[in-house]
N, C-alpha and C positions, 0 to 999 in steps of 0.2 A: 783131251785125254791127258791125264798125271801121268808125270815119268819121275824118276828118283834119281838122287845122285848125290854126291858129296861137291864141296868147294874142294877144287885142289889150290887155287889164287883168289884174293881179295886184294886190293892196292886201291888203299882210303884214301888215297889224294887226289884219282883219278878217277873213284867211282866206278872201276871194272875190276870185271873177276871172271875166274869159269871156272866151269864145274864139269865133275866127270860123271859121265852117266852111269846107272848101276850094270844095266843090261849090255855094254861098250859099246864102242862105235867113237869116234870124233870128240873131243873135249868139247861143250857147249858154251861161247861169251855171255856174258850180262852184264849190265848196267847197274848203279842202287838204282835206279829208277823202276826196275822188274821187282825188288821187293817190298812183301806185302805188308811187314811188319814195318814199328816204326825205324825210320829211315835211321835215325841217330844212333843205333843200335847196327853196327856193323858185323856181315858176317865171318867165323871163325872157318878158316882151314880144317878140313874135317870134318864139318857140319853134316848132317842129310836135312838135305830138301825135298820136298815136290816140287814142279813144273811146268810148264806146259812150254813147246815148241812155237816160235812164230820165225816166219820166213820172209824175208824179207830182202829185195836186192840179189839175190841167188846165195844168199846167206841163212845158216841158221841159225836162232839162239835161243834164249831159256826167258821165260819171262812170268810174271805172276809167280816168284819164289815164294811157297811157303815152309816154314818148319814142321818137321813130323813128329 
């Protein structure tokens, strides 16, 4: 299932960011490794994505980021 949200953090040296969902709840982490575009192409503060949820460890995060 797609959920939507914007980036509130990216931090290009460390390959993590999280985004905030549209619907609230919890800020979501990701990796560049969750996105789908190319990777060299870092995402902007602000952005909206789609997403999909994975759980993981009693954690959740955002994964398969695309652009809308």
């Amino acid at each position: 299932m797609k959920h939507f949200g914007t980036i509130k953090t990216f931090d290009e040296t460390q390959g993590r960011g999280s985004i905030t969902p549209e619907k609230g709840g919890d800020e979501l982490r990701f990796e560049r490794s969750a996105i789908s575009w190319d990777p060299k192409v870092a995402p902007k503060t602000g952005q909206r994505l789609s997403y999909e949820l994975l759980e993981k460890d009693g954690r959740t995060s955002a994964m398969n980021l695309q652009t809308v």
